[in-house]
C-alpha positions as CSV (number, residue, x, y, z in Angstrom):
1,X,114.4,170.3,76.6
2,X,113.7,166.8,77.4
3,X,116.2,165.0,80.0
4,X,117.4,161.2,79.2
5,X,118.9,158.7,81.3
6,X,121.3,156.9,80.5
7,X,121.3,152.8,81.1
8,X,124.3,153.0,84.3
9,X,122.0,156.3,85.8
10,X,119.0,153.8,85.7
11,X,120.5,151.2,87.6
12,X,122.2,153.0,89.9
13,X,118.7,154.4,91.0
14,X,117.4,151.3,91.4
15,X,120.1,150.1,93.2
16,X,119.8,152.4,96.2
17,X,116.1,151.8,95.8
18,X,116.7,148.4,96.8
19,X,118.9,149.1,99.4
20,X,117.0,151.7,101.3
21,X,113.5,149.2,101.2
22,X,115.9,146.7,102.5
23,X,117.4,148.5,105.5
24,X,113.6,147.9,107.3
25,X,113.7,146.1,110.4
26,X,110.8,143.8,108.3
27,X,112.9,142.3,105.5
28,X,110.3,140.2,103.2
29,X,111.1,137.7,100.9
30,X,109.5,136.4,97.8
31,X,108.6,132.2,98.4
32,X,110.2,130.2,95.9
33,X,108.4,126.4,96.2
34,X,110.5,123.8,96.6
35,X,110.6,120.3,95.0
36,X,107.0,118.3,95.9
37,X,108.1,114.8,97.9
38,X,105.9,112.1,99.0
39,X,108.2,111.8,102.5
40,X,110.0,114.0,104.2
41,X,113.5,114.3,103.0
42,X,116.6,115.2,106.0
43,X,119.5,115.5,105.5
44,X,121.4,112.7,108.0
45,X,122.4,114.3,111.3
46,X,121.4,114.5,114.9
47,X,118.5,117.4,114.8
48,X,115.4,117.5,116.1
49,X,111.9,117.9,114.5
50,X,111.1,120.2,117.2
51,X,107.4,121.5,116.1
52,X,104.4,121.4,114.3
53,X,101.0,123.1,113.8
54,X,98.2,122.3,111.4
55,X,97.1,125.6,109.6
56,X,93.3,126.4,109.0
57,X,93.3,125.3,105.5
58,X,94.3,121.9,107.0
59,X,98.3,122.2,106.1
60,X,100.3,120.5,108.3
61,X,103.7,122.3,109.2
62,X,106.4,120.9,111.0
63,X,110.3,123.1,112.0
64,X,113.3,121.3,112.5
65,X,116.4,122.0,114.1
66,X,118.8,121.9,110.7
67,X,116.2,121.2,107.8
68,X,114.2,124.2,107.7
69,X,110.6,124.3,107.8
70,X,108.4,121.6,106.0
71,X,104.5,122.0,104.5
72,X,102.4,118.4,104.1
73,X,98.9,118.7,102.2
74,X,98.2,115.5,103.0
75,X,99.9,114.3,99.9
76,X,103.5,115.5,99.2
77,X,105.8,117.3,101.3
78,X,107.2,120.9,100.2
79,X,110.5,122.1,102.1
80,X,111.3,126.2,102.9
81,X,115.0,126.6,103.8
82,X,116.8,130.3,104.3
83,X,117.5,130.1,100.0
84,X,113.2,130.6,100.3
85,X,113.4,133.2,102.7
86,X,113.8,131.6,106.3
87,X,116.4,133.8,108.0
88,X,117.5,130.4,109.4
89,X,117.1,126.5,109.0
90,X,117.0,126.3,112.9
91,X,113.4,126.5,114.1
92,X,112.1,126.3,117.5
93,X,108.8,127.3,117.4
94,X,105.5,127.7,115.3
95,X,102.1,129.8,115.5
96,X,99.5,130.6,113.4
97,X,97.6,133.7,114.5
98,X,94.0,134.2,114.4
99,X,94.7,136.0,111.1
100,X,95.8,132.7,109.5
101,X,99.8,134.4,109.5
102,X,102.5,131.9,110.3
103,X,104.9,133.0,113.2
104,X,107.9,131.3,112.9
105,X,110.9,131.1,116.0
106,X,114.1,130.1,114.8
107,X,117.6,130.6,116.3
108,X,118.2,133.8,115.5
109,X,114.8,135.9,115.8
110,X,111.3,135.9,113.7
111,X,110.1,135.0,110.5
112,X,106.7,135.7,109.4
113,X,104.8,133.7,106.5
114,X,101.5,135.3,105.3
115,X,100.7,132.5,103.2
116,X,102.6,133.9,99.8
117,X,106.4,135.3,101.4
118,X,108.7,135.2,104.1
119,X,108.9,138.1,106.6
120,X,111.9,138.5,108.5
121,X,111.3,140.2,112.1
122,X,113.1,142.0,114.3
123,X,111.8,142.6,118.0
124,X,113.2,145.8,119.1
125,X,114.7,145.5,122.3
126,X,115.6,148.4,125.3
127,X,118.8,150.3,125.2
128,X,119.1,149.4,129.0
129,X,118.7,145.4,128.0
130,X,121.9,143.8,129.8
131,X,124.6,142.5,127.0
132,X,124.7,138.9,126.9
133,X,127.4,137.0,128.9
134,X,127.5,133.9,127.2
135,X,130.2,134.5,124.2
136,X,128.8,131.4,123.0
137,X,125.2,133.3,122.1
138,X,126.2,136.6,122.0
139,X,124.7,137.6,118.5
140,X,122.2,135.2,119.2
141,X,118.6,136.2,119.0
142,X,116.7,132.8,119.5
143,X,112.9,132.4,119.9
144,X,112.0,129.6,122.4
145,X,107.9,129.6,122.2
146,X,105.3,132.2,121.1
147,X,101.7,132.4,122.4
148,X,98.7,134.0,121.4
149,X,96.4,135.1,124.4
150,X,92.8,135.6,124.3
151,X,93.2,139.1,124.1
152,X,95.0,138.6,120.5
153,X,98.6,139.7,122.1
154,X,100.9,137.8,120.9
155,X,103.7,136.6,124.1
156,X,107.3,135.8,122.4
157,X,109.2,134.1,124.9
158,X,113.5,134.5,123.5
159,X,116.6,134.6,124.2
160,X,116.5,138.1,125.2
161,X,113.7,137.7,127.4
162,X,109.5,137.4,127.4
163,X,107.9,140.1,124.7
164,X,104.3,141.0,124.4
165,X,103.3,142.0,121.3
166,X,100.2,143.9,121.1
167,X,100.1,144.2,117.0
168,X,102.0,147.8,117.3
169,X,104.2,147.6,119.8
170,X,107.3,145.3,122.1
171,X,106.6,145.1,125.3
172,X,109.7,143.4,127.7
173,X,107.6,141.6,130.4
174,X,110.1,141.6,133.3
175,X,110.1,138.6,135.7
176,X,112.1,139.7,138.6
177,X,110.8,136.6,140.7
178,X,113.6,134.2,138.2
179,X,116.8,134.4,139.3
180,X,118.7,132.0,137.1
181,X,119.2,132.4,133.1
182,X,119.6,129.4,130.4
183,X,121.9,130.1,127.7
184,X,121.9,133.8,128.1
185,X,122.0,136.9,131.0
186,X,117.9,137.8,129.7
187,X,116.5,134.4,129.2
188,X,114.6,132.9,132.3
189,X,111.9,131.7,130.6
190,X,111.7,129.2,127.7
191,X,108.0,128.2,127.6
192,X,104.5,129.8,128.1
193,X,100.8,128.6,128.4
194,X,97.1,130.6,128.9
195,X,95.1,128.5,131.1
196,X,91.3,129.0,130.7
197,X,90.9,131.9,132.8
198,X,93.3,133.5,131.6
199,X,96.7,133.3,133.7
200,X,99.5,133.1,131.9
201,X,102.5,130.6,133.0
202,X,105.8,130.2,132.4
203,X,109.0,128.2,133.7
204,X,112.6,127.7,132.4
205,X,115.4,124.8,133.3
206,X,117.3,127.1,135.5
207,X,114.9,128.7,138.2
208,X,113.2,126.0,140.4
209,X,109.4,125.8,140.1
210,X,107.0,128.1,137.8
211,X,105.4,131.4,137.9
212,X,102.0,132.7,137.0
213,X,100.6,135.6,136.0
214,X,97.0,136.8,136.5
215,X,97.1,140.0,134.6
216,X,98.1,142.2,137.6
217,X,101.6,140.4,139.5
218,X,103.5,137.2,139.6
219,X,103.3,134.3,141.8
220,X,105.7,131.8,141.7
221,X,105.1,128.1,142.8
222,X,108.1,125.4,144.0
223,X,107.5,122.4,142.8
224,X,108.0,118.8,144.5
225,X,111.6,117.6,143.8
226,X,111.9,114.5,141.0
227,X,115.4,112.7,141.0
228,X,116.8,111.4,137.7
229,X,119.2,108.8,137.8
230,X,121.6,109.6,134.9
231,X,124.5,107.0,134.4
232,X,125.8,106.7,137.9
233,X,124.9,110.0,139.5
234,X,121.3,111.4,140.3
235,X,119.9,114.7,139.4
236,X,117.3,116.3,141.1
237,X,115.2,118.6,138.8
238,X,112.3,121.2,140.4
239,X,111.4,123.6,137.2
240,X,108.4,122.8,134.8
241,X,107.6,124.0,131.4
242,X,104.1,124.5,131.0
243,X,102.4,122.4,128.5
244,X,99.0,121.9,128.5
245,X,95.6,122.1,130.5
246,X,93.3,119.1,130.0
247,X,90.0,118.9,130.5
248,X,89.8,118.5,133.8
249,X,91.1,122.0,134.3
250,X,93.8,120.5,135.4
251,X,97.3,122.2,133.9
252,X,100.3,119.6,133.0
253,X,104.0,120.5,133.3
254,X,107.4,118.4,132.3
255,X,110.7,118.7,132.7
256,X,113.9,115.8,132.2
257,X,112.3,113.5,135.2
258,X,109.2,113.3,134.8
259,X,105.7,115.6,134.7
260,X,104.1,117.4,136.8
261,X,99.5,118.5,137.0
262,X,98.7,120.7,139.0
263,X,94.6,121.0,140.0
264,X,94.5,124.8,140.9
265,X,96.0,123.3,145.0
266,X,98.4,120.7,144.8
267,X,101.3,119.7,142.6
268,X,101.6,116.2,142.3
269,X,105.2,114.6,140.1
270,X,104.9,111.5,138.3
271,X,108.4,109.7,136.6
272,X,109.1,106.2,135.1
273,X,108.0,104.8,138.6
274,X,104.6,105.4,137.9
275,X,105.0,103.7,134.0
276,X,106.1,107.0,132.0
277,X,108.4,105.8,129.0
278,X,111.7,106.9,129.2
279,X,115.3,105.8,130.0
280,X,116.1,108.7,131.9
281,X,112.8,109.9,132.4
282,X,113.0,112.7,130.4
283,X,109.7,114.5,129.0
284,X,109.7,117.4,126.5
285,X,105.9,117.3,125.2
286,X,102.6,116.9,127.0
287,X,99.4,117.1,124.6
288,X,95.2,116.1,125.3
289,X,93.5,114.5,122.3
290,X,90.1,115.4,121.8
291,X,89.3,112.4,123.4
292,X,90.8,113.2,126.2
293,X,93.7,111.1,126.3
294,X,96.8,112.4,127.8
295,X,100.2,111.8,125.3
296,X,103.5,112.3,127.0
297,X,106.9,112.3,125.1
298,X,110.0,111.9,126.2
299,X,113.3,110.2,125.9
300,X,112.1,106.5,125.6
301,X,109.0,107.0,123.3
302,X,105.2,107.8,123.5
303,X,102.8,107.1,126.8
304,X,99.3,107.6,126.7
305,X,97.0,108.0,129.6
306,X,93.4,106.9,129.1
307,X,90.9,108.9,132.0
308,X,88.0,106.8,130.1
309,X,90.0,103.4,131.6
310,X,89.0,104.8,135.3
311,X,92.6,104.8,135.9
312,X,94.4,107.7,138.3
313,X,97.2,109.4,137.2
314,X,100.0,108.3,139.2
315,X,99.5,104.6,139.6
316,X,101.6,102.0,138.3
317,X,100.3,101.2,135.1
318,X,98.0,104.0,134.5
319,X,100.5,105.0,131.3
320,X,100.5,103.0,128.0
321,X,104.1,103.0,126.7
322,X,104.5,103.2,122.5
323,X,108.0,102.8,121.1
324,X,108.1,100.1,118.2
325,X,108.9,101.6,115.2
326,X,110.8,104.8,115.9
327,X,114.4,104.9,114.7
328,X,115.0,107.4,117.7
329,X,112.9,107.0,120.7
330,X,113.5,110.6,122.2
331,X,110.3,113.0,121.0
332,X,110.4,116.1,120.9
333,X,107.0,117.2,118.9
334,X,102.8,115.6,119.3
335,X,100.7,116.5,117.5
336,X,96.9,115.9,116.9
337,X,95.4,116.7,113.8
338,X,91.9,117.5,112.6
339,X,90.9,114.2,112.1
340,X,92.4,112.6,115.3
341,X,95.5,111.5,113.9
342,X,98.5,111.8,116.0
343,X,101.7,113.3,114.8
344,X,105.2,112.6,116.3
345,X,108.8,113.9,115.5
346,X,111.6,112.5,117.3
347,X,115.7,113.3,117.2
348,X,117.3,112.5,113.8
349,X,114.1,114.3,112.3
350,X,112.4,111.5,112.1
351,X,108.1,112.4,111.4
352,X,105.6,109.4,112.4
353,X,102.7,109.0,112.1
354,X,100.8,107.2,115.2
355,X,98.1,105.1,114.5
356,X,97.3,104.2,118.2
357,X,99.3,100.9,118.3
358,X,102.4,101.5,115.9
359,X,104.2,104.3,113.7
360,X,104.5,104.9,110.4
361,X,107.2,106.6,109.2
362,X,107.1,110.0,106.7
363,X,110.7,111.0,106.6
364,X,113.8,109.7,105.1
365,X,116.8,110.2,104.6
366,X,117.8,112.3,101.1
367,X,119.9,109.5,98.6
């Protein structure tokens, strides 16, 4: 005898079919494209445009800190918000693999984009991990800055700690050298660089200096003190997040007075004294162009350092200081693209593009 279903059996089969595929620690989404604009469109508010990569099919992406995530083509903006699949608007950080997958950091874990859908991600972490103390980010699982290394592992530097990520596996890389957390009781560390042998460095705002790892233990370096003078008080600031190394070998480090380069013996600081832009002094991005022109960005616009001038880093002068044009000085994202443009995002989400004397500007406010 042949066995029918009946319409309400059918469902409720597929019901708990979708329920058990969604109970993975990988939730995917499908990608549902949003409306093409020539700019791109914020909403008004204080965030940041906090990121941006350029994909290998020549896609610029850039993550803010309350708009989502936006994809330029070179002609029209398209915008990905959590209603696409983003398990947040809040993005910190941005990869793409040497697969051509899109890692995405946001404040409450990973997304991954594999060029058709939205993956949510969720690092496993260790039974013994402490809770965290801060009631303000206790449910918080927020990605700071991820890193590729040579070897392909992929370092994931979060609230809950530093990650290595080996394609199979979570790794908690353990840092008992930094005493001090940020916003958390597990989160020492907020960014990461591979220099070009191979050492991996890291540094957060609340342990003084940096630390490096060579593959086998950690060294950690003091830095020279820099003092800010904020308002009518002066704070002195000795941590460094590792930015980038230049040509020279030499690897660049900021923090909220100046910027630091260190040439493999000596640290040497620079701050406003030595012609960095800024009010307070305040650098959040250090990037080389393929010239080999240093950008700095920080609280009081763009400053450019020419090595083809003959000029030495650290004299008064040396830095070429780019402001006109930006509705909000303070930048927070540079980058260079494949045919030598430079891209910057500043607070208030503002997107410029630098044409090595003035900005244009590619956002706008939504009407």
């Amino acid at each position: 005898m042949k066995k029918y279903f009946s319409q309400n059996q059918i469902f409720t089969f597929l019901t708990i079919l979708f329920l058990v595929t969604s109970c993975n620690s990988a939730i995917k989404k499908d990608l549902v494209k949003e409306k093409e604009q020539p700019k791109l469109i914020k909403t008004p508010g204080n965030g940041n445009l906090s990121c941006g990569l350029q994909d290998k099919s020549g896609n610029l992406w850039f993550g803010t800190s309350n708009n989502g995530l936006f994809k330029y083509d070179g002609k029209s903006f398209s915008q990905f918000l959590v209603t696409n699949g983003l398990n947040s608007n809040n993005i910190a950080c941005l990869l793409e693999d040497k697969e051509g997958k899109i890692w995405i950091g946001t404040d409450v874990g990973l997304c991954l984009y594999d060029g058709k859908s939205f993956t949510q991600i969720q690092i496993p972490l260790p039974a013994d991990l402490p809770l965290n103390k801060n009631q303000n980010f206790i449910n918080s699982h927020w990605v700071y800055s991820i890193m590729q290394a040579k070897n392909g592992d992929l370092w994931l530097v979060t609230i809950d700690g530093v990650y290595v990520y080996d394609g199979q596996t979570y790794k908690l890389f353990i840092i008992n050298e930094a005493e001090n957390s940020f916003l958390g009781t597990n989160d020492k560390i907020e960014r990461i660089l591979e220099d070009k042998t191979g050492n991996i460095w890291l540094g957060g705002r609340t342990n003084e200096g940096v630390f490096r790892y060579d593959g086998k233990s950690i060294t950690h370096f003091k830095l020279p003190e820099i003092t800010l003078q904020f308002e009518s008080k002066k704070v002195i600031h000795s941590w460094g997040w590792p930015q980038v190394q230049d040509k020279n070998g030499d690897i660049w480090f900021s923090n909220w007075a100046g910027a630091y380069r260190f040439d493999g013996n000596t640290f040497t600081s620079y701050s406003t004294s030595y012609g960095l832009a800024g009010y307070n002094g305040i650098v959040s991005k250090i990037i080389e162009d393929k010239s080999g022109n240093l950008y700095f960005g920080g609280d009081g616009g763009l400053s450019r350092y020419e090595p083809t001038l003959g000029n030495v880093v650290g004299q008064n002068k040396s830095f070429t200081v780019f402001n006109d044009g930006l509705i909000n000085p303070w930048i927070w994202m540079i980058l260079e693209d494949n045919t030598g443009n430079i891209w910057v995002g500043t607070r208030e989400t503002g997107l410029y593009l630098f044409d090595g004397k003035s900005f244009i500007n590619y956002s706008e406010n939504e009407q």
